[in-house]
C-alpha positions as CSV (number, residue, x, y, z in Angstrom):
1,X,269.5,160.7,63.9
2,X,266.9,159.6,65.9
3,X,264.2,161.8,67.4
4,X,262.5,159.3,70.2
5,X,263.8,156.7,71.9
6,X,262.4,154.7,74.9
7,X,264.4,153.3,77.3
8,X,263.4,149.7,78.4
9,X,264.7,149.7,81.6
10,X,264.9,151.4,84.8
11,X,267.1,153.4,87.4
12,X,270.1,154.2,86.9
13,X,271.1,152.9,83.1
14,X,267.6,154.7,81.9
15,X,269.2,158.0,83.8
16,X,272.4,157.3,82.2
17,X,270.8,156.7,78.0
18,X,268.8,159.5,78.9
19,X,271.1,162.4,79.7
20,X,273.1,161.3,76.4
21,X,270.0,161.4,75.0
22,X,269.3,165.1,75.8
23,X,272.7,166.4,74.9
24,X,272.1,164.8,71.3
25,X,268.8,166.7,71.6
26,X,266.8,163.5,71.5
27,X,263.5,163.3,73.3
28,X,263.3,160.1,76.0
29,X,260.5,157.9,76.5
30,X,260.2,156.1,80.0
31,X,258.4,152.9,80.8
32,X,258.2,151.9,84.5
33,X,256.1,149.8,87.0
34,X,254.1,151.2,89.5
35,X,256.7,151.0,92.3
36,X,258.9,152.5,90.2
37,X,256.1,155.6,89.5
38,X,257.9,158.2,91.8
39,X,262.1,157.3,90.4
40,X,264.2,159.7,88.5
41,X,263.9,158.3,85.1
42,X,260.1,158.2,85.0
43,X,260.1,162.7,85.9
44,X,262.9,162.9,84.1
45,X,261.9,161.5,80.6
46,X,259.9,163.6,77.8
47,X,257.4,160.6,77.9
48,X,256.7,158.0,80.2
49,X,254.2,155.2,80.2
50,X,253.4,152.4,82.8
51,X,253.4,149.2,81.6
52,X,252.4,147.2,84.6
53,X,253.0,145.3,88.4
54,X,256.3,145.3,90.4
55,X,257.4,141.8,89.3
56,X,259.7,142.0,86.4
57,X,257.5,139.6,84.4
58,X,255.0,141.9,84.5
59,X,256.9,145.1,83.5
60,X,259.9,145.1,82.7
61,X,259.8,141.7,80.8
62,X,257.0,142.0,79.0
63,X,258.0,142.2,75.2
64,X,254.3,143.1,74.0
65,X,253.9,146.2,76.5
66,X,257.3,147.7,75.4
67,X,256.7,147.5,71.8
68,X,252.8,148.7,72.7
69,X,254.7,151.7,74.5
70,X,257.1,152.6,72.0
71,X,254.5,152.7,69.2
72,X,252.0,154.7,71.6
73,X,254.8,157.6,72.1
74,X,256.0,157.4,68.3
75,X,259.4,156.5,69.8
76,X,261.7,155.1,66.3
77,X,264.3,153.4,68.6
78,X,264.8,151.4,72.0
79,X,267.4,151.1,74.1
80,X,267.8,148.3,76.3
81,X,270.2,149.2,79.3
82,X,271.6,146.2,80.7
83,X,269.8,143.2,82.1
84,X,265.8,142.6,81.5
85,X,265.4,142.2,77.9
86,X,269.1,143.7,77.0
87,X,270.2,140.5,75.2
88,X,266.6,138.6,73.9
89,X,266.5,137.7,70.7
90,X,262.8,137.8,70.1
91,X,262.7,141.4,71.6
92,X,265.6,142.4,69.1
93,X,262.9,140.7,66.7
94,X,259.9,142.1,68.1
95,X,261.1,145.4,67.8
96,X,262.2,144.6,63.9
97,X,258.7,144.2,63.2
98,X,257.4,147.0,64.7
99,X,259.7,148.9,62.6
100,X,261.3,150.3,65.7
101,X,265.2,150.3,65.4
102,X,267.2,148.3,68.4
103,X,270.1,149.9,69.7
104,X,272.3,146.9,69.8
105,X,272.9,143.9,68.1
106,X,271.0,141.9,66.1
107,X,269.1,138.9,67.0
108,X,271.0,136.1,64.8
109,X,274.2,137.8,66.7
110,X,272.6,137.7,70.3
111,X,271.4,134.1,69.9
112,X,274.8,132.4,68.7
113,X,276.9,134.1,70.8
114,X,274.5,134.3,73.8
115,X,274.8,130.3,73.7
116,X,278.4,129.3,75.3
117,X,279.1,125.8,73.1
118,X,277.6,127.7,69.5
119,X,280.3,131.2,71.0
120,X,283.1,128.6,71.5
121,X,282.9,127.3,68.2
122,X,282.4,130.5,66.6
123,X,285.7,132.2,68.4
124,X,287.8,128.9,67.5
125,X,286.9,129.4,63.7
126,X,288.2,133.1,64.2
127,X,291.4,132.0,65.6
128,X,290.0,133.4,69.4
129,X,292.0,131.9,72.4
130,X,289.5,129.3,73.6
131,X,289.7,127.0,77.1
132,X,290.5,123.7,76.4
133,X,286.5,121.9,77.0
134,X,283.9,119.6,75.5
135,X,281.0,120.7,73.2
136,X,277.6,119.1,74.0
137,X,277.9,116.6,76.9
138,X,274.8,114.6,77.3
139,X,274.2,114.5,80.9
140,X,272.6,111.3,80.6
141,X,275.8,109.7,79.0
142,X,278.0,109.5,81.5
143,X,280.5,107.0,79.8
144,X,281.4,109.4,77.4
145,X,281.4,112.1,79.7
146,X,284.0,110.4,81.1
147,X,286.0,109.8,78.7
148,X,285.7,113.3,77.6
149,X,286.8,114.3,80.8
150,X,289.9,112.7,80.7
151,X,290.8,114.3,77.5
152,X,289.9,117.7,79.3
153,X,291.7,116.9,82.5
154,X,290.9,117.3,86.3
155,X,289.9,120.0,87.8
156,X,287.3,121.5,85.2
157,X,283.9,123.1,85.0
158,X,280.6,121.7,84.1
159,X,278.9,124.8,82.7
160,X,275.3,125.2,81.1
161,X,275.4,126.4,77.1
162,X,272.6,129.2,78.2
163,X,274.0,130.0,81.1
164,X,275.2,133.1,83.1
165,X,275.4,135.2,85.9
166,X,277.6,132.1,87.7
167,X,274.5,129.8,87.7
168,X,274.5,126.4,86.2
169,X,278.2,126.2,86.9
170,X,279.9,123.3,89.0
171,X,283.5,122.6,89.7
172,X,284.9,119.1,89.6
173,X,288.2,118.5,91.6
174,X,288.1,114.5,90.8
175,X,286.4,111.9,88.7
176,X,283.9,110.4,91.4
177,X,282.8,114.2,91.5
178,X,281.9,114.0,87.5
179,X,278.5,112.4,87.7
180,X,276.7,114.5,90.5
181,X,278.0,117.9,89.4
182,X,276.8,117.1,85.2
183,X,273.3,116.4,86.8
184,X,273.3,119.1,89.2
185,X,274.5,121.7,86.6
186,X,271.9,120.4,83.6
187,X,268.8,120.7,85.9
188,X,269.8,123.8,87.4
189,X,270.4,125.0,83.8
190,X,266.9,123.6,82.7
191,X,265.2,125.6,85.5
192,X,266.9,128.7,85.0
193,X,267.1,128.9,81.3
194,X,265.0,126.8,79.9
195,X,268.0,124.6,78.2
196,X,269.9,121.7,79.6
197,X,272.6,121.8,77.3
198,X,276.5,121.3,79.4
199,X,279.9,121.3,78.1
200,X,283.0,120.8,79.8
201,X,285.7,123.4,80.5
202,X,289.3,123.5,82.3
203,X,289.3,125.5,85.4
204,X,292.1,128.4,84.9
205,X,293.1,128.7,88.1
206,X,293.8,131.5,89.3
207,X,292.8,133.5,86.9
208,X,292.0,137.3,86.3
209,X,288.6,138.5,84.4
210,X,289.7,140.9,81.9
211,X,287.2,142.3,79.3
212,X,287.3,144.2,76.4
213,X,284.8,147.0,74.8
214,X,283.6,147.0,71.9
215,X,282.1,149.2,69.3
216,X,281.1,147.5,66.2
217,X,279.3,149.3,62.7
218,X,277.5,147.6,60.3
219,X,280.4,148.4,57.3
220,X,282.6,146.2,59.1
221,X,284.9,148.0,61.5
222,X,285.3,147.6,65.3
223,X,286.7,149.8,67.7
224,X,288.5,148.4,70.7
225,X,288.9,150.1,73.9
226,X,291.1,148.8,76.2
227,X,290.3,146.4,79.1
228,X,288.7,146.3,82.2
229,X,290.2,144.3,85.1
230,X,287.1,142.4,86.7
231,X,288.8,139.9,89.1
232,X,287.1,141.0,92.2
233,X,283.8,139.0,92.1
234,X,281.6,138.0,94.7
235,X,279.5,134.8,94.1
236,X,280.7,135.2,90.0
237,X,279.5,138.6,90.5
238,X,281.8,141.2,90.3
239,X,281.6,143.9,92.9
240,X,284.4,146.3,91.5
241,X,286.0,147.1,88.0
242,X,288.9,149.2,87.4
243,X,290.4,150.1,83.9
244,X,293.2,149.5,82.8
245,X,294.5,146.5,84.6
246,X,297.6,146.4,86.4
247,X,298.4,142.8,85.2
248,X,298.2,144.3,81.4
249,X,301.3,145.5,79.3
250,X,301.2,147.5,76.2
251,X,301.9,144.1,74.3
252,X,299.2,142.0,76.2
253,X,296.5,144.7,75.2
254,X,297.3,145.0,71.8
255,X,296.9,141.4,71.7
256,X,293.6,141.3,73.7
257,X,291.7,143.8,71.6
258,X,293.2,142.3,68.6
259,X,291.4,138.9,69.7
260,X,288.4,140.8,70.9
261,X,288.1,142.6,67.8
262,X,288.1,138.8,65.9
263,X,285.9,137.7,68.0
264,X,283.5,140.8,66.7
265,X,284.3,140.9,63.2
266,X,283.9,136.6,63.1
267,X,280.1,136.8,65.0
268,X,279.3,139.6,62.3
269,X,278.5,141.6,65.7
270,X,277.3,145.1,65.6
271,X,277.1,148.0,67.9
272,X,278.2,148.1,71.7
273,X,279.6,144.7,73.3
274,X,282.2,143.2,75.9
275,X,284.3,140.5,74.8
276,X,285.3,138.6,78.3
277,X,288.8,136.4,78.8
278,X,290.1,134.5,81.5
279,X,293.8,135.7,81.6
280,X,296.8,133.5,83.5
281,X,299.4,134.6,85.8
282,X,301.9,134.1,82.8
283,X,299.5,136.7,80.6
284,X,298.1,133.6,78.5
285,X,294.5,134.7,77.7
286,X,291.2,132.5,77.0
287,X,288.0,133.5,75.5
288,X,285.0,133.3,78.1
289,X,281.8,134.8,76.9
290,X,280.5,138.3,74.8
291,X,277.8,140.0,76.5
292,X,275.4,141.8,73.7
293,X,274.7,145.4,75.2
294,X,276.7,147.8,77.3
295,X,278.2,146.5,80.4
296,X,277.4,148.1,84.2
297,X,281.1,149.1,84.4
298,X,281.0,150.8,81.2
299,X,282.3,154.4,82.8
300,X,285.8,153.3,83.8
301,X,286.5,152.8,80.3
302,X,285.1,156.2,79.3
303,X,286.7,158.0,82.2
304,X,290.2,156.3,80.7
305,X,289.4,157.2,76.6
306,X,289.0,161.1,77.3
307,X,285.6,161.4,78.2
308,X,284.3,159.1,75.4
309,X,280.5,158.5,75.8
310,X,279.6,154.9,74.7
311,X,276.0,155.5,74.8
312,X,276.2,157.9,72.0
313,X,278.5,155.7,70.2
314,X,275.6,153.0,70.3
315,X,273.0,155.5,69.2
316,X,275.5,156.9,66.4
317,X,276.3,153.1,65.6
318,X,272.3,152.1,65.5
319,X,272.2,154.6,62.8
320,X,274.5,154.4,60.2
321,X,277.7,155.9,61.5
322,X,281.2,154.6,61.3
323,X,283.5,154.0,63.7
324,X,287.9,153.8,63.7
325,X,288.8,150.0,62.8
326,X,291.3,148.2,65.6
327,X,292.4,149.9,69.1
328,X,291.9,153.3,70.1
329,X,294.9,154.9,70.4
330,X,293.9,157.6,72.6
331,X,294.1,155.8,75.7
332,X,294.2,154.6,78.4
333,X,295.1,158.2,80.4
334,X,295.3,157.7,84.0
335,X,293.3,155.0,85.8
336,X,290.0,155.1,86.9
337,X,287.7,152.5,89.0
338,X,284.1,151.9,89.7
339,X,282.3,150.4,93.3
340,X,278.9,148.6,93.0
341,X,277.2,150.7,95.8
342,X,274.5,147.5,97.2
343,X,271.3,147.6,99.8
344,X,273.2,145.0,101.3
345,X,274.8,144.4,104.6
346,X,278.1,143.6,104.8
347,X,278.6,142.2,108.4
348,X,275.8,140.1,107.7
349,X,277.1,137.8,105.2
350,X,275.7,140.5,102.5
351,X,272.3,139.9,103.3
352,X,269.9,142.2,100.8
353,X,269.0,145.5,102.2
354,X,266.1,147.6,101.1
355,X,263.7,149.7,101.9
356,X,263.2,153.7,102.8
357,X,265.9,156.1,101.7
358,X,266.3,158.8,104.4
359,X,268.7,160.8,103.1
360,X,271.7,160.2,100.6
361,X,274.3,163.2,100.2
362,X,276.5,162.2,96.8
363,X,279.9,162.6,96.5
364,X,281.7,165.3,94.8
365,X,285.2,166.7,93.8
366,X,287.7,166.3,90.9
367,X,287.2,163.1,89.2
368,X,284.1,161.8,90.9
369,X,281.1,160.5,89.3
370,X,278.1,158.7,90.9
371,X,275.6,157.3,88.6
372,X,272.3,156.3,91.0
373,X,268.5,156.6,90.9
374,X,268.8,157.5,94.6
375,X,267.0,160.9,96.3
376,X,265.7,160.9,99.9
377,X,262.3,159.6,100.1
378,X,262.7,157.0,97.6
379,X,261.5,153.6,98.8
380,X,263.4,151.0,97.0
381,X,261.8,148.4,95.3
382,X,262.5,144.8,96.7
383,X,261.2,143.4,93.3
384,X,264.7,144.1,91.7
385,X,268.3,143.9,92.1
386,X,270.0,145.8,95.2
387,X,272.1,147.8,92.8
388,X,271.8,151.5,94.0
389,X,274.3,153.2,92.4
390,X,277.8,153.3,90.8
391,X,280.8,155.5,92.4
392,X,283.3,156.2,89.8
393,X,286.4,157.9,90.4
394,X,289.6,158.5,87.9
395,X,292.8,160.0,88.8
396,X,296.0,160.0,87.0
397,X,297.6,157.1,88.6
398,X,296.0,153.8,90.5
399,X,297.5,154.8,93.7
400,X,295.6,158.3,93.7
401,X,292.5,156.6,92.5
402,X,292.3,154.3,95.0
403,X,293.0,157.2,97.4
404,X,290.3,159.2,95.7
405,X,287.8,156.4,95.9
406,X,288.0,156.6,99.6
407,X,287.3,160.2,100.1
408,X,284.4,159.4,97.7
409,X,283.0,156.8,99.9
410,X,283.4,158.2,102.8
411,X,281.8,161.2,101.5
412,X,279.1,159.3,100.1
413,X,275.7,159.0,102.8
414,X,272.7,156.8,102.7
415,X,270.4,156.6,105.5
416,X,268.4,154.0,105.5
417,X,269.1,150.6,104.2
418,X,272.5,149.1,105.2
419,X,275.1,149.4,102.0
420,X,278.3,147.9,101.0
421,X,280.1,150.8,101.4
422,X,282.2,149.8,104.7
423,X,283.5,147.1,102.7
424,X,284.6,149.0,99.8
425,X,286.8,151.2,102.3
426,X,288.4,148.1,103.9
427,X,288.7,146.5,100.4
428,X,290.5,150.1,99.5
429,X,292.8,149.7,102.6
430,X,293.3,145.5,101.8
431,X,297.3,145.0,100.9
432,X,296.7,142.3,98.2
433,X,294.0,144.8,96.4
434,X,296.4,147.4,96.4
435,X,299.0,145.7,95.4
436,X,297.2,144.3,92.6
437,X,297.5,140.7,93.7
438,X,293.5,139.4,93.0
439,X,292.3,136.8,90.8
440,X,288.3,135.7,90.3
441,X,288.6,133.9,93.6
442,X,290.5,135.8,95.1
443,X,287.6,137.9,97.2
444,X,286.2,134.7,98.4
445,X,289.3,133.1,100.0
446,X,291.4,135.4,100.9
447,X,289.3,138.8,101.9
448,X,288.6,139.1,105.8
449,X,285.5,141.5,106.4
450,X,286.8,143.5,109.4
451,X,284.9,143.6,112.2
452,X,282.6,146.2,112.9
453,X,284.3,149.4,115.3
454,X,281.5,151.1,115.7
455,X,281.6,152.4,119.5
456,X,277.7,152.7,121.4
457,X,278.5,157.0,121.3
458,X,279.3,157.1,117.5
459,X,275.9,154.8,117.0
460,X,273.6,157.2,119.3
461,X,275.4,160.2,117.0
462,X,274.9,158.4,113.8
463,X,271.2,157.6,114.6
464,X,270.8,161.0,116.0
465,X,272.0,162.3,112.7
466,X,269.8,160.5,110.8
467,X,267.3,160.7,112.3
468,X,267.3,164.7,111.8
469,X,268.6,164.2,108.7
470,X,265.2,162.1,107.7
471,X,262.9,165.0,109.2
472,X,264.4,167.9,107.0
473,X,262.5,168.8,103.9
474,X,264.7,167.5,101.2
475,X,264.9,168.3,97.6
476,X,263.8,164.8,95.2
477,X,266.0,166.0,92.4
478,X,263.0,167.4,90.1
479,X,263.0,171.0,90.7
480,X,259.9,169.9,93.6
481,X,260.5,169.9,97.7
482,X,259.4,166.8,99.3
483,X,258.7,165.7,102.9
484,X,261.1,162.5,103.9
485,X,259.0,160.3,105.1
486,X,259.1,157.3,107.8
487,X,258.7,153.9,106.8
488,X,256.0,152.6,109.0
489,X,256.9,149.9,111.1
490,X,253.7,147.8,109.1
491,X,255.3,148.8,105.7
492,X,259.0,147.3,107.6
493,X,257.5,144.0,108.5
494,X,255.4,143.7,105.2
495,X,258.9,144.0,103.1
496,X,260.7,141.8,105.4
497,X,257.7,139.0,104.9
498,X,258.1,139.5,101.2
499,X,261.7,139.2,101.4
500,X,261.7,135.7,103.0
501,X,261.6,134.7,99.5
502,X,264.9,136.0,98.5
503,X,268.4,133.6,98.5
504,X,269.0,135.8,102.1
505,X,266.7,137.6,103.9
506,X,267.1,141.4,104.3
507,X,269.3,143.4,106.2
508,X,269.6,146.4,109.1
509,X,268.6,150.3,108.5
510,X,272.4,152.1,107.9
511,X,272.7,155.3,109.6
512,X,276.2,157.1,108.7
513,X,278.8,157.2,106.2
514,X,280.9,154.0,105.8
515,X,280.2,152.7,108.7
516,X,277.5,150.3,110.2
C-alpha cells in the first residue's frame, strides 16, 4: 500500500482520489495554481504545494513541477484524475524515473492506444469490432485518397490519428467534399496535436456511444463492468451518462465486455480504462477509441456494481493486487445517471459562465450524490473548463431515476453564474430521452431548448433571494465561517475582457434553482 500520493489535478476528481484516499488511510498531497489557492482540494489535502500561474501550461501541465512536488512531499505515487496530463506518455515516464509509481497505465500502452490508426490496428489483431476505414491517408495524395474512399464508401469521417475531444474530425456526405474536409481535418489536427496524421472512417449513423469499464492487473486479468450509455453529446461532448443502457440486453453486454476485455488483454493495458463503441440500431457494435485513466462518468457505474469504488481499485491495481477475470457478475442493480452541472447558459446558445459563487445549497436524499468543488464564495477560475460539478442519482428503475434526477436538480442552487441545469430538467421531461430514443446526434437535431418562463415577479423574488442569500455568512466547507463576497463590477468586466478569447463569450449571473 501506498502511504502518499499527490493528486495532479484539481476540483472535483482531486476531491474525489482524495476521500478514497483517506478511507484507505493514505495521506493526499495537493498541487494547485494560485487561483485555485482557496478550492476544496488544496484545505482538504495533508500536503499541498503551488506549482504556478492560472494557465494550465503553467500549472497543471507542467511535468517538471509535478514530479518537483511529489519528490518535495515524499509522495511514492501520483494520480492523475482525468484530463491535464491523465493520458501523457512522458509524464507516465517522467514519473518512472523519479521512482514515483503512476496510478494508471503505462506509457508504451498510453501511446499506441492513445493514437487512433496504431488502436485500430491493435483491436483488429484481437479480433475487436472495428469501423470499416483507411489507415494513414496522406492529405497531400488526394488520388489515392480517392480511391480509398470509394473502397470505404460515402458518407464517412476524416479523423486525425491524435485526435480527441471531437476536434480534427470532418464529415463527408459526397466525393467533391473529400478534398477540403482531408485538409481542413490534417491542419486542424497539426495545430491541436502536434500530428497531421488522418485516416478514413464510415460514419455509423445513427449510432449510440456505449462504453465499457475497465479494470486491468498486471498478471493478466480484466475486470469488466458493464456499460455506460453516452449518446447524449453536445458538440462530441457528452453532457449526460446513464448506466446501463436501455438499448443493451443481457446477450449484447456479455458480448461488449467480452470485446472490451480483448481489447485490454490485446494492448497489454493495465489498471483503470474505458473501452468506447459505436453501437447500431440492430445492436452491431464497433470499436471507437480507449481512454487511459478513469472517465468523468465513472460513478454511474459504481452506483450500478454495489457501491464499488474504482478509485481504490486503481490504487489497489497500481500496487500489485489482483482483480476477477471477465464481467462482474454482481451487477448492474437498478439504474443510475449522472448530469454535467456547466457555468454555462443555456438560452444563450451555452455560452460559458463563470465567475462569483454566491451561494450553492447541494442536493440530498436517498440515492443522491453530487461530486463538486463548489462552496459560496468560490470565484471560479475562467482558466479551465466550466465543469462544476457532477449530480448523480440511482434508483431502482430508469423511470424513478429520471424522476429522482429531477428533485435533485431542482433542489440543487447556484447563485451566481448561469448553469445548465434548466436544460437538464427539460432534457428530463423530453419524450424521446425518456423513452430511450437518442443516438450521438441526436441532442443536436432533434432537442428544442424551451423557452425561458420566467415571469418579471419570480425574477424580482429570485434576485431578491440571492441576493440575501449572498449577504449571509456561509460556511466554505473547512470547518472555517466565511463572508460571501460581491464580485466587483471591475473584477466583472475584467473576466468578461479575458473571456473574449474563449470559442463564446460568457454568460448571465443565475439567480434560482433551475431556472434562468
Amino acid at each position: 500500500m501506498f502511504k502518499r500520493i499527490l493528486v495532479a489535478n484539481r476540483g472535483e476528481i482531486a476531491l474525489r482520489v482524495q476521500r478514497t484516499c483517506r478511507e484507505l488511510g493514505i495521506e493526499t498531497v495537493a498541487v494547485y495554481s494560485e487561483p485555485d489557492r482557496s478550492l476544496m482540494h488544496v484545505r482538504e489535502a495533508d500536503y499541498s504545494v503551488c506549482i504556478g500561474d492560472g494557465p494550465a501550461t503553467d500549472s497543471y501541465l507542467s511535468i517538471p513541477k509535478i514530479i518537483d512536488a511529489a519528490k518535495e512531499t515524499g509522495a511514492d505515487a501520483i494520480h492523475p484524475g482525468y484530463g491535464f496530463l491523465s493520458e501523457n506518455a512522458e509524464f507516465v515516464e517522467a514519473c518512472d524515473s523519479a521512482g514515483i509509481k503512476f496510478i494508471g497505465p503505462t506509457a508504451d500502452s498510453m501511446r499506441n492506444l492513445g493514437d487512433k490508426v496504431s488502436a485500430r490496428q491493435i483491436m483488429e489483431q484481437a479480433g475487436v469490432p472495428i469501423v470499416p476505414g483507411a489507415n494513414d491517408i496522406d492529405p497531400d495524395d488526394f488520388t489515392s485518397a480517392e480511391r480509398e474512399a470509394a473502397r470505404v464508401g460515402f458518407p464517412l469521417l476524416v479523423k486525425a490519428s491524435a485526435g480527441g475531444g471531437g476536434r480534427g474530425i470532418r464529415l463527408v456526405e459526397t466525393p467533391d467534399q473529400l478534398e477540403d474536409s482531408m485538409r481542413l481535418a490534417s491542419s486542424e489536427a497539426s495545430s491541436s496535436f502536434g500530428n497531421a496524421t488522418i485516416f478514413l472512417e464510415r460514419f455509423v449513423s445513427p449510432a449510440r456511444h456505449i462504453e465499457v469499464q475497465i479494470i486491468a492487473d498486471s498478471h493478466g486479468n480484466v475486470s469488466a463492468f458493464g456499460e455506460r450509455e453516452c449518446s447524449v453529446q453536445r458538440r462530441n461532448q457528452k453532457v449526460l451518462e446513464e448506466a446501463p443502457s436501455i438499448a443493451v440486453t443481457p446477450e449484447i453486454r456479455q458480448r461488449l465486455c467480452d470485446a472490451a476485455i480483448s481489447a485490454a488483454k490485446g494492448s497489454g493495458y493495465q489498471n483503470a480504462g474505458t473501452v468506447e463503441f459505436l453501437m447500431d440500431s440492430q445492436g452491431e457494435f464497433y470499436f471507437l477509441e480507449v481512454n487511459a485513466r478513469l472517465q468523468v462518468e465513472h460513478p454511474v457505474t459504481e452506483l450500478i456494481f454495489g457501491g464499488v469504488d474504482l478509485v481504490a481499485l486503481q490504487i489497489a491495481v497500481a500496487g500489485g493486487a489482483s482483480v476477477t477475470d471477465g464481467l462482474i457478475d454482481s451487477g448492474p442493480i437498478g439504474w443510475a445517471i449522472e448530469c454535467r452541472i456547466n457555468g454555462e447558459d443555456p438560452y444563450e446558445n451555452f455560452r460559458p459562465s463563470l465567475g462569483l459563487i454566491d451561494h450553492v445549497e447541494y442536493p440530498v436524499g436517498p440515492g443522491v450524490r453530487f461530486d463538486s468543488m463548489l462552496f459560496s464564495g468560490l470565484d471560479v477560475p475562467i482558466f479551465y473548463d466550466s465543469l462544476l460539478g457532477k449530480l448523480i442519482v440511482w434508483a431502482e428503475t430508469r423511470e424513478l431515476a429520471i424522476e429522482r434526477m429531477k428533485r435533485a436538480l431542482r433542489e440543487l442552487l447556484i447563485s451566481g453564474p448561469q448553469t445548465n441545469i434548466p436544460f437538464h430538467l427539460a432534457l428530463m421531461d423530453n419524450e424521446d430521452f425518456r423513452s430511450g430514443n437518442i443516438h450521438t446526434n441526436w441532442l443536436e437535431q432533434s432537442f428544442v431548448m424551451p423557452e425561458n418562463t420566467l415571469s418579471e415577479s419570480e425574477l424580482h423574488m429570485a434576485l431578491a433571494a440571492a441576493a440575501i442569500s449572498s449577504s449571509l455568512t456561509t460556511n466554505t466547507g473547512s470547518g472555517t465561517q466565511t463572508q460571501s463576497k460581491k464580485a466587483s463590477k471591475w473584477t466583472s468586466a475584467g473576466r468578461g475582457n479575458s473571456m473574449e478569447g474563449l470559442p463564446i463569450s460568457t454568460g448571465e449571473s443565475g439567480w434560482l434553482r433551475g431556472t434562468r
